[in-house]
LUMTIMI-157370 format. One record per residue (C-alpha): residue in three letters; x, y, z; residue number from 1. Coordinates in steps of 0.2 Angstrom, whole numbers, padded with zeros to 4 digits. Layout:
<sites>
+-----+-------+-------+-------+-----+
:   r :    xx :    yy :    zz :   k :
+-----+-------+-------+-------+-----+
: ALA :     X :     Y :     Z : NUM :
...
+-----+-------+-------+-------+-----+
</sites>
This chain:
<sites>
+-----+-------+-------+-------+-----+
:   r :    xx :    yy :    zz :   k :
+-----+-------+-------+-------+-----+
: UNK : -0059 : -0048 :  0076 :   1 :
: UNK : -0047 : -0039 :  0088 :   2 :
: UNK : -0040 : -0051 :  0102 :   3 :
: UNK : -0043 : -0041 :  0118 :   4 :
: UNK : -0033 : -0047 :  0135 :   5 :
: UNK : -0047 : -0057 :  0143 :   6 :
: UNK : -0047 : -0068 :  0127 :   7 :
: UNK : -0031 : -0069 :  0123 :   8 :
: UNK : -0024 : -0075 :  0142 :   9 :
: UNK : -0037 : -0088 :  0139 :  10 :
: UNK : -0032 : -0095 :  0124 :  11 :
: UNK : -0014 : -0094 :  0129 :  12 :
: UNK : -0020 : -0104 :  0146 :  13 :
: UNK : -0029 : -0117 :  0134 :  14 :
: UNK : -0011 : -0117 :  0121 :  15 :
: UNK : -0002 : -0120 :  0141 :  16 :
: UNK : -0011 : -0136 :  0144 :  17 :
: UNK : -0008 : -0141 :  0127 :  18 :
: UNK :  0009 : -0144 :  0129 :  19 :
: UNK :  0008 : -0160 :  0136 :  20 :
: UNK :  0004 : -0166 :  0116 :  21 :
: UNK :  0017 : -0159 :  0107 :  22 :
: UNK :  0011 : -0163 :  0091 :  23 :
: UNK : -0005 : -0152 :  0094 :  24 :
: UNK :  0006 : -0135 :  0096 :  25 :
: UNK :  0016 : -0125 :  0083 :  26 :
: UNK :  0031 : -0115 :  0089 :  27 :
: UNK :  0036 : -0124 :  0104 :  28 :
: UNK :  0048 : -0117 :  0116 :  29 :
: UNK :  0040 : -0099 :  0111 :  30 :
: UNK :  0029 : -0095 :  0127 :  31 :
: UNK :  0026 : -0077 :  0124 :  32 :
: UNK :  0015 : -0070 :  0113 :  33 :
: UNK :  0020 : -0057 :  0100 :  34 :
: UNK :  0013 : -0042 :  0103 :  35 :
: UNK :  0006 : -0033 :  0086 :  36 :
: UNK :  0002 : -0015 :  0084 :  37 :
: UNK : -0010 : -0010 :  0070 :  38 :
: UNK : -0011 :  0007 :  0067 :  39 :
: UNK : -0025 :  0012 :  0056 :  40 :
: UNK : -0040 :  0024 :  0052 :  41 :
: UNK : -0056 :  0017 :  0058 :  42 :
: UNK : -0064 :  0036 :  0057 :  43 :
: UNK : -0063 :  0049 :  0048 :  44 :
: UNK : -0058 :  0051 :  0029 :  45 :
: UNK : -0049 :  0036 :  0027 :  46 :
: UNK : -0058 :  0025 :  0036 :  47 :
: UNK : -0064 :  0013 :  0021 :  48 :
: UNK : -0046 :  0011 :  0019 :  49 :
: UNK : -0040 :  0008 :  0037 :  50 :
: UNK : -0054 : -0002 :  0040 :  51 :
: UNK : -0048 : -0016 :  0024 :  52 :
: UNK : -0032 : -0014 :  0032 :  53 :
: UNK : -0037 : -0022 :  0049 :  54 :
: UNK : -0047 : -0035 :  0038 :  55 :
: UNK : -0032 : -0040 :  0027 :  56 :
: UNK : -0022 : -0043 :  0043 :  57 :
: UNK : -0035 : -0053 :  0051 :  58 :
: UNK : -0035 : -0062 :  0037 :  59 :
: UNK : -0018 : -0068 :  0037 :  60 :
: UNK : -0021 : -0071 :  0056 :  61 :
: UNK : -0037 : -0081 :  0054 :  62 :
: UNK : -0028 : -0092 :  0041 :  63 :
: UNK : -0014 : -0097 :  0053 :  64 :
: UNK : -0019 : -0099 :  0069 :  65 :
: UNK : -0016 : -0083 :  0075 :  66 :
: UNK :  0002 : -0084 :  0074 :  67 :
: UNK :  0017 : -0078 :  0064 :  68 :
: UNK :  0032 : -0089 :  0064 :  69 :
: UNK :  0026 : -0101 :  0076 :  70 :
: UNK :  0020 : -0089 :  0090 :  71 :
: UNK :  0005 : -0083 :  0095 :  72 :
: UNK :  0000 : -0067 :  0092 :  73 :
: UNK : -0009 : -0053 :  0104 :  74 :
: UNK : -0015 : -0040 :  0090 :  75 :
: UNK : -0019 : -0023 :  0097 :  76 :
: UNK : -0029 : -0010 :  0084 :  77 :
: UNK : -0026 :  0008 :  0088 :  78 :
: UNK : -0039 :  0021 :  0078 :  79 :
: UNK : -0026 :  0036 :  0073 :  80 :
: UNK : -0043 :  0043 :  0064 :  81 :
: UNK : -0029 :  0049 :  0050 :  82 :
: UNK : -0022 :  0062 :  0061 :  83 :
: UNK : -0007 :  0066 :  0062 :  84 :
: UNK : -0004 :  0070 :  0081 :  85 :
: UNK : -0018 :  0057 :  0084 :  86 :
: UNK : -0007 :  0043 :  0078 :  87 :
: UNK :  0007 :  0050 :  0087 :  88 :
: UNK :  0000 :  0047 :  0103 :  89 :
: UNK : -0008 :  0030 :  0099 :  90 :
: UNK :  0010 :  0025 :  0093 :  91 :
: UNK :  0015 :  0028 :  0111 :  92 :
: UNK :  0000 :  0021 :  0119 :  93 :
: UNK :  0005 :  0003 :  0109 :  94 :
: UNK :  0024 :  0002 :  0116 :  95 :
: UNK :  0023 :  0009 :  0132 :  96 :
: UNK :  0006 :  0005 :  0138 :  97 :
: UNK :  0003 : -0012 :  0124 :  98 :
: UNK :  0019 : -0015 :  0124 :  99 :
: UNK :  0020 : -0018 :  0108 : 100 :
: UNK :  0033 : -0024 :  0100 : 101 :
: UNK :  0031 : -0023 :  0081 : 102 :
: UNK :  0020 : -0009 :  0071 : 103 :
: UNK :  0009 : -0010 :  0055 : 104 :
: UNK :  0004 :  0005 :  0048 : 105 :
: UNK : -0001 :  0020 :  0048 : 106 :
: UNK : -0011 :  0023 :  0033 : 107 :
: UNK : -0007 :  0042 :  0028 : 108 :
: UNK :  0010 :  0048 :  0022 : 109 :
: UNK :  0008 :  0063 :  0033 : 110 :
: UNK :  0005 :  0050 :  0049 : 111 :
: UNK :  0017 :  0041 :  0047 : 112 :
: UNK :  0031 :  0057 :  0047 : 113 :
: UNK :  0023 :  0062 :  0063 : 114 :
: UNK :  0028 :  0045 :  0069 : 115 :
: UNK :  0045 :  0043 :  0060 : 116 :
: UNK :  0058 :  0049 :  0074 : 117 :
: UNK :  0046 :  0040 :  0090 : 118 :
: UNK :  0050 :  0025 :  0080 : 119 :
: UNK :  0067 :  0027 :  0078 : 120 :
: UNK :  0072 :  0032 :  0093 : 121 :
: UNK :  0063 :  0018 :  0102 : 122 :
: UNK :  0067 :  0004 :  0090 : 123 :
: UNK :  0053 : -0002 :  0084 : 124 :
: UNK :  0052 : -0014 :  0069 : 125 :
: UNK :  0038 : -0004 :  0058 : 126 :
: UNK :  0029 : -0009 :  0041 : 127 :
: UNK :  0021 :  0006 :  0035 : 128 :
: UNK :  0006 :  0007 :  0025 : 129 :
: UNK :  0009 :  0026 :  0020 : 130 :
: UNK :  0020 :  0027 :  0003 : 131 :
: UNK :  0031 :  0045 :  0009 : 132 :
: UNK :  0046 :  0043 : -0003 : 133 :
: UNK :  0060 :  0049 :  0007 : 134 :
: UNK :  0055 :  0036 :  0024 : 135 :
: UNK :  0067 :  0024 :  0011 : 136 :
: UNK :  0077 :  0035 :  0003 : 137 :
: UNK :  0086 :  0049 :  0009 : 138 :
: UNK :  0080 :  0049 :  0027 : 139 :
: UNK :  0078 :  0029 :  0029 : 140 :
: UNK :  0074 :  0025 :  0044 : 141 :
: UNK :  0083 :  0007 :  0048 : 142 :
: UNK :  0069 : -0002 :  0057 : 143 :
: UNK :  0055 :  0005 :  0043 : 144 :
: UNK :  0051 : -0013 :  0031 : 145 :
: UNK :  0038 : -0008 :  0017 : 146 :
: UNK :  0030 : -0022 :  0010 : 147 :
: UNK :  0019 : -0010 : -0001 : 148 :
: UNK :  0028 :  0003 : -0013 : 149 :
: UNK :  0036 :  0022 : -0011 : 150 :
: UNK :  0021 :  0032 : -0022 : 151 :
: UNK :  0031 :  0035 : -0038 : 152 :
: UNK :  0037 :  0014 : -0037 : 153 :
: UNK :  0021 :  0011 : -0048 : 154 :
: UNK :  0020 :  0028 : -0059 : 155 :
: UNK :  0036 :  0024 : -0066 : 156 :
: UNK :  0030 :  0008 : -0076 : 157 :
: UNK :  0015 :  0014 : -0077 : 158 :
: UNK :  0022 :  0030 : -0087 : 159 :
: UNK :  0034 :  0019 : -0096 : 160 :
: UNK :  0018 :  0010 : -0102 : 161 :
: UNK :  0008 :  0024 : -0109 : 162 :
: UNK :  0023 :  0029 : -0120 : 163 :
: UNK :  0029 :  0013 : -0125 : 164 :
: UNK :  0014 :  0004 : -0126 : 165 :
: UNK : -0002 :  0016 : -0127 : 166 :
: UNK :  0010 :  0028 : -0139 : 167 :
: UNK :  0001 :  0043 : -0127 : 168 :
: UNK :  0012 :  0060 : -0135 : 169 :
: UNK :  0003 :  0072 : -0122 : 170 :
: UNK : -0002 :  0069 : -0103 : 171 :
: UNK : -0014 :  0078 : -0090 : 172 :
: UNK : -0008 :  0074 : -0073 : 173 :
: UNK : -0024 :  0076 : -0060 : 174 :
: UNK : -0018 :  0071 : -0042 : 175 :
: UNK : -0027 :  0075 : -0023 : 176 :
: UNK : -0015 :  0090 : -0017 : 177 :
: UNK : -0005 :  0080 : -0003 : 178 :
: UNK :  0013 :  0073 : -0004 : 179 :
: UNK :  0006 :  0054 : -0010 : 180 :
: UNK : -0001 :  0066 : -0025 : 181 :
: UNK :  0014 :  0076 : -0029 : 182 :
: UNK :  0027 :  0060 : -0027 : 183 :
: UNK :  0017 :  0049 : -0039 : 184 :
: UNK :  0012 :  0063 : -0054 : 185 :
: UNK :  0032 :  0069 : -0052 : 186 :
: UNK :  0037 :  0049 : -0053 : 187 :
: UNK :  0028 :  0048 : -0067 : 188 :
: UNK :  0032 :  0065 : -0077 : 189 :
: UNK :  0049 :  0060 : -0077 : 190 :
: UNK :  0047 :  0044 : -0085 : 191 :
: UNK :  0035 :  0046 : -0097 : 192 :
: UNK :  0045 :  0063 : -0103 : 193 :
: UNK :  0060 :  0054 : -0103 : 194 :
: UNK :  0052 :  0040 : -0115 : 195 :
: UNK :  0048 :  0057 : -0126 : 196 :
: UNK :  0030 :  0060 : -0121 : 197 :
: UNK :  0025 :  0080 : -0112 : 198 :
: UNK :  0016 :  0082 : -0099 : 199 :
: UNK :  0004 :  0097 : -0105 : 200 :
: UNK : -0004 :  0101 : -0089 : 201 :
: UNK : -0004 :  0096 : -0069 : 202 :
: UNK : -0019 :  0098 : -0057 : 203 :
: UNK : -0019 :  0096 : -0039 : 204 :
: UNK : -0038 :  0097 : -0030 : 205 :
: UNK : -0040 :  0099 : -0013 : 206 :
: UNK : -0041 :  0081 : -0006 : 207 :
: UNK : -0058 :  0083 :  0001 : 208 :
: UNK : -0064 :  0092 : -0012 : 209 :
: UNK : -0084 :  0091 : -0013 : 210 :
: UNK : -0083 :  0095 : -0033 : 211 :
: UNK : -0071 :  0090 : -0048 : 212 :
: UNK : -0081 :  0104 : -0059 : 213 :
: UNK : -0071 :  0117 : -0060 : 214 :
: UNK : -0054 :  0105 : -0064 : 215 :
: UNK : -0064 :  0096 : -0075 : 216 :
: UNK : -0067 :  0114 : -0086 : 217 :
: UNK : -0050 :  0117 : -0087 : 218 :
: UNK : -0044 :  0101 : -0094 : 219 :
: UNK : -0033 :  0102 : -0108 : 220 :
: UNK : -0042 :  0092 : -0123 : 221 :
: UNK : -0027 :  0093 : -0134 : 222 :
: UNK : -0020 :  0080 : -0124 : 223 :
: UNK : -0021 :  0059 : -0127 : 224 :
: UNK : -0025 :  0054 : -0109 : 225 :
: UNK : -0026 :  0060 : -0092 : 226 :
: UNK : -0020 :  0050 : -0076 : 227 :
: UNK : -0026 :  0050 : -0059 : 228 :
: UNK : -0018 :  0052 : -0044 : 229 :
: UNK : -0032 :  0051 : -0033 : 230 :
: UNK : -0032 :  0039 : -0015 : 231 :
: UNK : -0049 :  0033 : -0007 : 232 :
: UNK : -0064 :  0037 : -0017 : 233 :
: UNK : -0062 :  0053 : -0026 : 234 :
: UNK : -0055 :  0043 : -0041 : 235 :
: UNK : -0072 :  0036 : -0043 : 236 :
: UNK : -0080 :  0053 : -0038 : 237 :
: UNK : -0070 :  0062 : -0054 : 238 :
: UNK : -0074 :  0048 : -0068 : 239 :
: UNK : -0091 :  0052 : -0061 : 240 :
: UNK : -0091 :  0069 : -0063 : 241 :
: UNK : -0079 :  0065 : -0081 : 242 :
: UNK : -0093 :  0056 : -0088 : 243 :
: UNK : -0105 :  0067 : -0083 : 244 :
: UNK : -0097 :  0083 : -0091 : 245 :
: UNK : -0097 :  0073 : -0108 : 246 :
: UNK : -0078 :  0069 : -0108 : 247 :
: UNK : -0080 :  0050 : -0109 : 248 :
: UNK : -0073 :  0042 : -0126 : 249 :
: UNK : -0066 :  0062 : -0131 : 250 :
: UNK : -0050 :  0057 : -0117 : 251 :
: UNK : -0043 :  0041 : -0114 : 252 :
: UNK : -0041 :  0039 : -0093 : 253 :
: UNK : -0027 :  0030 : -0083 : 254 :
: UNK : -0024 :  0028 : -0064 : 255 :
: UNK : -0012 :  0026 : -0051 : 256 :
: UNK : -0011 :  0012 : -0040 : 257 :
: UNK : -0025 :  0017 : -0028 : 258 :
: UNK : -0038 :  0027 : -0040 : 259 :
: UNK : -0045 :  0012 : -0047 : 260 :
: UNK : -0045 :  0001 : -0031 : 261 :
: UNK : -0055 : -0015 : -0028 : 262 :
: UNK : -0065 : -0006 : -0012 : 263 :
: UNK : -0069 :  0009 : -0026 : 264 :
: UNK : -0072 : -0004 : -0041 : 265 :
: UNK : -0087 : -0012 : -0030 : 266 :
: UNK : -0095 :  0005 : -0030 : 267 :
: UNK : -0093 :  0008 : -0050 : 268 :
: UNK : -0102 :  0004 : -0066 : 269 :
: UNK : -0099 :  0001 : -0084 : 270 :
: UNK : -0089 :  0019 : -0081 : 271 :
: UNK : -0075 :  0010 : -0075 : 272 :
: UNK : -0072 : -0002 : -0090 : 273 :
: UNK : -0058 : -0002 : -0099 : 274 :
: UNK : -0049 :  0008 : -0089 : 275 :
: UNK : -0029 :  0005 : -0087 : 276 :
: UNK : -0021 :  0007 : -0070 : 277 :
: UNK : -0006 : -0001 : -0060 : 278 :
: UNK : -0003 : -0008 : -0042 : 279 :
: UNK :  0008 : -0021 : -0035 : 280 :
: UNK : -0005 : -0030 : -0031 : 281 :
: UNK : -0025 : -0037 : -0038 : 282 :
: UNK : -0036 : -0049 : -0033 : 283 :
: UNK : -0035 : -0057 : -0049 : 284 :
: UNK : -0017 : -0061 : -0045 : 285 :
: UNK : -0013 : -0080 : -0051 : 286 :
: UNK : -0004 : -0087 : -0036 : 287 :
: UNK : -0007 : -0099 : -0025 : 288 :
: UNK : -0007 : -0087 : -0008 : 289 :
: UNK : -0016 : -0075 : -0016 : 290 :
: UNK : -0030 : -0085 : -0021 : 291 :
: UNK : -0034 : -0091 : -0002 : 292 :
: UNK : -0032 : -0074 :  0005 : 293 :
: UNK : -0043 : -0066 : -0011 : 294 :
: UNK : -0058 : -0081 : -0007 : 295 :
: UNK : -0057 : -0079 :  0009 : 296 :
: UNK : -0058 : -0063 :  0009 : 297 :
: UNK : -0071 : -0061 : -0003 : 298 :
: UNK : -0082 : -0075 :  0006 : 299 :
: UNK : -0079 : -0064 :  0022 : 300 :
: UNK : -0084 : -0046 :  0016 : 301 :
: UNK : -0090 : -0048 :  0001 : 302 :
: UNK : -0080 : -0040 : -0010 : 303 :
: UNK : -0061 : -0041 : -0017 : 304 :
: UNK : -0048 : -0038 : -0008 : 305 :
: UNK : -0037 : -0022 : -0015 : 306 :
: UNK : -0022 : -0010 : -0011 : 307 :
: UNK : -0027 : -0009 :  0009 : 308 :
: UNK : -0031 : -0025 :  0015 : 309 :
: UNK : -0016 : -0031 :  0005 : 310 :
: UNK : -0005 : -0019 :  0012 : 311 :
: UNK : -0004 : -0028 :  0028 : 312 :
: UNK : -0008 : -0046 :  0022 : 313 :
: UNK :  0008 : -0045 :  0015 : 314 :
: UNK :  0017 : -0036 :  0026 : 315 :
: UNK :  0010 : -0050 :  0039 : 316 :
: UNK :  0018 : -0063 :  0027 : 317 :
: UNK :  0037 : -0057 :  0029 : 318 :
: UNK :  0035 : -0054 :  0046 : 319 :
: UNK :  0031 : -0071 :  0046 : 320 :
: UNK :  0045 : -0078 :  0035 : 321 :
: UNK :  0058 : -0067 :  0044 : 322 :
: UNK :  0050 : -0074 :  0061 : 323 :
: UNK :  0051 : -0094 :  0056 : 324 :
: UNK :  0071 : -0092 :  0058 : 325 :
: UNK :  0069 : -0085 :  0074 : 326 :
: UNK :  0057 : -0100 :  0080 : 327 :
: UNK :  0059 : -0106 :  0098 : 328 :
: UNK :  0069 : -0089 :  0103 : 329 :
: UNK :  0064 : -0076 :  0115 : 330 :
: UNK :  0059 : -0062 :  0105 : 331 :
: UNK :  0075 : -0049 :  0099 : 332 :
: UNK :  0070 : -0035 :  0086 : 333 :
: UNK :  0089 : -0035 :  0083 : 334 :
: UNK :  0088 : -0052 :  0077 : 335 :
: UNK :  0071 : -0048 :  0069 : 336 :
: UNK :  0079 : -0034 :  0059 : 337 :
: UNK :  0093 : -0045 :  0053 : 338 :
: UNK :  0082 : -0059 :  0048 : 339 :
: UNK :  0069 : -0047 :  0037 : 340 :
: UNK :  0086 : -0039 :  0028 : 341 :
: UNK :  0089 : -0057 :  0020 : 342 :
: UNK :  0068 : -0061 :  0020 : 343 :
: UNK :  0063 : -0066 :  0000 : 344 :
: UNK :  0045 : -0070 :  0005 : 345 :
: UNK :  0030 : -0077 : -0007 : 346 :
: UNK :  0016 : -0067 : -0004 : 347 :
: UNK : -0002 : -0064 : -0010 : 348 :
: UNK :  0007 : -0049 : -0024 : 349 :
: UNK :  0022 : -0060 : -0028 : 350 :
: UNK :  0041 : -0061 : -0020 : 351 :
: UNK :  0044 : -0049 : -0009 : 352 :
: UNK :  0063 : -0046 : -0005 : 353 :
: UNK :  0069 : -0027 :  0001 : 354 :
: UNK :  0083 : -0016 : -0003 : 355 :
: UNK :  0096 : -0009 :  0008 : 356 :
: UNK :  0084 :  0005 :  0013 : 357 :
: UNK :  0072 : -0005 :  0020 : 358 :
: UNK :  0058 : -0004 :  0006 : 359 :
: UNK :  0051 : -0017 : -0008 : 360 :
: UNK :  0057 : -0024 : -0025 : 361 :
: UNK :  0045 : -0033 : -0033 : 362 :
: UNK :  0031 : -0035 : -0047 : 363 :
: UNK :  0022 : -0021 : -0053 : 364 :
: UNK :  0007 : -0024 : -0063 : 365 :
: UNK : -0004 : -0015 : -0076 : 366 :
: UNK : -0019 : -0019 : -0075 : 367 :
: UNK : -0039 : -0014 : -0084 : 368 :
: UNK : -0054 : -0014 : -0078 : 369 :
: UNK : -0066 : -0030 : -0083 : 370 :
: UNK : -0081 : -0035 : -0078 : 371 :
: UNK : -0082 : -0056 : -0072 : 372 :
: UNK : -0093 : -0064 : -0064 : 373 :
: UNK : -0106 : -0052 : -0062 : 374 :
: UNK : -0091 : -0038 : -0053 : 375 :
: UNK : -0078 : -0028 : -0058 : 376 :
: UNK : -0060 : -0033 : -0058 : 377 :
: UNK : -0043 : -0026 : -0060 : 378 :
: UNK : -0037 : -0040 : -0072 : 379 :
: UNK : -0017 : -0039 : -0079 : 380 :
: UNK : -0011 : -0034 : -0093 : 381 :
: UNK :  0006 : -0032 : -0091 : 382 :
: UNK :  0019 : -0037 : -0076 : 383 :
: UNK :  0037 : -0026 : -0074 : 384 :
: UNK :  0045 : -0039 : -0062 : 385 :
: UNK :  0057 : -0035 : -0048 : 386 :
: UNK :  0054 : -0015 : -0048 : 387 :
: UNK :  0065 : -0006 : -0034 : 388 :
: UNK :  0059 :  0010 : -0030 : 389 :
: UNK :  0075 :  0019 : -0041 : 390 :
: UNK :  0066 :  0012 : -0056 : 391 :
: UNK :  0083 :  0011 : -0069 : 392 :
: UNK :  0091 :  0025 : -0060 : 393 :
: UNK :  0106 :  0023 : -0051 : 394 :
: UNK :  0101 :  0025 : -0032 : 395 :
: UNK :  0118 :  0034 : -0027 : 396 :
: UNK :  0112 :  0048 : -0042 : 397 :
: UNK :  0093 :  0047 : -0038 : 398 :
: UNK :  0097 :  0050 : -0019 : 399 :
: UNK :  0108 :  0065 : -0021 : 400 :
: UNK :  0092 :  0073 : -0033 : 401 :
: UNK :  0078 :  0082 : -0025 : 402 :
: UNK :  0063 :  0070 : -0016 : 403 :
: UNK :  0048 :  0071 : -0027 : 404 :
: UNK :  0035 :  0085 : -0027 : 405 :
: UNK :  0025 :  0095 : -0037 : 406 :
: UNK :  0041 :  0106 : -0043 : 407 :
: UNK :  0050 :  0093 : -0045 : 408 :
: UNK :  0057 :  0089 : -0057 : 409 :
: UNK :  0053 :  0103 : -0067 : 410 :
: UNK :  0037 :  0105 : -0079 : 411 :
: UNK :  0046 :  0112 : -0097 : 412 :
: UNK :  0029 :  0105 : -0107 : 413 :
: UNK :  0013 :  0113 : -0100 : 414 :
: UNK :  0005 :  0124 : -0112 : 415 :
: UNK : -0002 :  0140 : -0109 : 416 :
+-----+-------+-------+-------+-----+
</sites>
C-alpha cells in the first residue's frame, strides 16, 4: 500500500538505527529517501486501469525493499480521476507540496499533454503511462522516459503481421474516437497498405459509447478481418456485442495492444479464443523478472498482470538500474537524466534501452488468446525484437511527416 509520512518517518527512524550493522542496510551513505509520484486514475473511466498501475508499482516496491537503487523510497499516489486539468493540479500538488522528485504516469494521452510544459519547465524526470506520439517525437520533451510504447509502436508489427503472415488483402479499422485511437489505426494503416493490403473502412465510436450496434451494422463484410483499437473494456464490450450480432467465424478479429488486456481477458469467455493481438508485454513472458512479478502479482490479486500494471513495473525497473550508478549520492535529476540516456535495463517485457527522444526500443510481441490452467492468457506467437517507435523509417523523414491521426496519412482504399 501507499506509504504515508507517519509510516515512512518510522521506518526511516528504524533503517537510522540500523546503521550500526552495515551489512543489514542496502544503499549506505543514501539518507534521504526518494520521493515518488504516482499519477494515476483511481476514479472515473479509467480507473480499472489506474488502479493496476499503482499495483504493478507496488509490486516492484514490495519485491525490493521499497527501494530503487539502494534508497528508500517515500511513494505518494495522486488520483487525476482521468482528467485533464485534474492531473494538472495533482502534478503540482506532488513537486511543490510532496516534493516529489520523480513522476509515473499519467494514464491518459490527453493528461499527460495538460501536464507536458509543467513538467518541462520544472524539470521533472517523468515516465508516462499515456502513449501521445509526438511527447517523443517532434515535441520531445527531454526529461520524458517511456518504458511502455508511442500508440502506433505496436500497430506497425502488428500490421506487418497480418499481411505477411495472416495474408489479410482488406482491413476494418474500429478504434475509441481519442488521439490513442487515431495514432494507433493510422500506425497501422500505413504499414499494412504499404505491405499491399487496403484498408476498406475506419470507424471511430465515442469512447464511452453505451452501444457498438449501430458500428456493428455498418461493417464492411467484404473485408478479411477487422482490428481493434479499443483501451479499457470496450474491446471486450464490442466482441460482445460482435458475437451477439452473428459476426463470429464470418470475420476474423485482431486487437491492438490494450483491447485484449489481461484485466479484460479475466472478464471473457470462449469469445475471446483465438484471437490475435500485440503488446510489449504478457504475463506469459519467459523471463526470469517477469515470472516473479507475474506470480506475485497473480497470488496478490488474482489475476494476470497486463498492459497497466506493467507499465510502471517496468518503468520502476530502469529507474532503478539508472539509480544503481548513482548509489551513495545525494539525489541530482541531471545526473538521473544522464544515467537513464545510457540505461539498457532487463525488465518483466524484455531489455529496455531508449532512443534519443526519450522513448523505448524493445520487443514487440504477437500474441493469441489460449485458455490454461483454467484462465485465459495472451500466449506468443511471434516476437519483433528491438522495435523503435520509427518502425523501418528513417526518423529524420518520419519527423518532418505529419503526427498521426485519423487523416493521416491519407485513406485511398475505403470503399463506398
Amino acid at each position: 500500500m501507499t506509504i504515508d509520512r507517519r509510516s515512512f518517518m518510522a521506518a526511516a527512524a528504524t533503517a537510522g538505527a540500523a546503521l550500526a550493522a552495515p551489512s543489514l542496510v542496502r544503499g549506505q551513505g543514501t539518507t534521504e529517501p526518494l520521493r515518488l509520484g504516482l499519477l494515476t486514475a483511481k476514479t472515473g473511466p479509467f480507473a480499472s486501469g489506474g488502479l493496476d498501475m499503482e499495483r504493478g508499482l507496488q509490486s516492484y516496491l514490495a519485491a525490493n525493499d521499497q527501494r530503487l537503487g539502494g534508497r528508500k523510497v517515500e511513494l505518494i499516489v495522486a488520483d487525476t480521476g482521468g482528467v485533464p486539468s485534474t492531473a494538472r493540479s495533482k502534478t503540482q500538488e506532488l513537486v511543490e507540496r510532496e516534493r516529489a522528485q520523480v513522476l509515473m504516469g499519467p494514464l491518459a494521452a490527453f493528461e499527460a499533454l495538460a501536464t507536458d510544459d509543467y513538467m518541462r519547465a520544472r524539470k521533472i524526470p517523468v515516465f508516462p503511462v499515456a502513449a501521445a506520439e509526438d511527447m517523443t517525437q517532434r515535441k520531445a520533451n527531454p526529461w520524458l522516459f517511456r518504458a511502455s510504447s508511442t500508440s502506433a509502436q505496436c500497430a506497425h508489427p502488428l500490421a506487418d503481421y497480418c499481411a505477411r503472415k495472416l495474408k489479410y488483402k482488406r482491413m476494418v479499422l474500429v478504434a475509441d474516437d481519442i488521439a490513442y485511437g487515431h495514432e494507433m489505426t493510422a500506425g497501422f494503416q500505413r504499414v499494412f497498405e504499404e505491405a499491399g493490403g487496403k484498408v476498406v473502412q475506419k470507424l471511430f465510436p465515442p469512447l464511452t459509447s453505451p452501444d457498438y450496434g449501430s458500428f456493428l451494422a455498418q461493417l464492411n463484410r467484404d473485408a478479411d478481418a477487422v482490428f481493434l483499437g479499443f483501451a479499457g473494456s470496450n474491446g471486450f464490450r464490442f466482441i460482445r456485442q460482435f458475437n451477439e450480432y452473428g459476426l463470429r467465424g464470418k470475420l476474423a478479429l485482431v486487437g491492438g495492444m490494450t483491447a485484449l488486456d489481461e484485466a479484460v481477458l479475466r472478464n471473457m469467455g470462449d469469445e475471446a479464443l483465438g484471437i490475435v493481438t500485440v503488446n510489449w508485454y504478457s504475463a506469459e513472458l519467459a523471463n526470469p523478472v517477469n515470472a516473479k512479478f507475474a506470480g506475485a502479482f497473480r497470488k496478490a490479486h488474482g489475476y494476470d498482470p497486463g498492459f497497466y500494471a506493467a507499465c510502471t513495473h517496468v518503468s520502476a525497473s530502469v529507474l532503478d538500474a539508472a539509480l544503481e550508478p548513482l548509489k551513495g549520492q545525494a539525489f541530482d535529476r541531471e545526473s538521473l537524466r544522464a544515467s537513464l540516456q545510457k540505461t539498457n535495463a532487463l525488465t518483466a517485457r524484455g531489455p529496455v534501452k531508449f532512443d534519443t527522444w526519450g522513448n523505448v526500443v524493445g520487443n514487440v510481441y504477437v500474441r493469441t488468446v489460449e485458455r490454461k490452467d483454467g484462465r485465459l492468457v495472451n500466449s506468443i506467437i511471434e516476437t519483433y525484437p528491438d522495435v523503435s517507435q520509427f518502425w523501418t523509417y528513417d526518423p529524420k523523414k518520419f519527423l518532418a511527416e505529419p503526427v498521426y491521426s485519423r487523416d493521416w496519412p491519407p485513406a485511398r482504399n475505403l470503399a463506398a
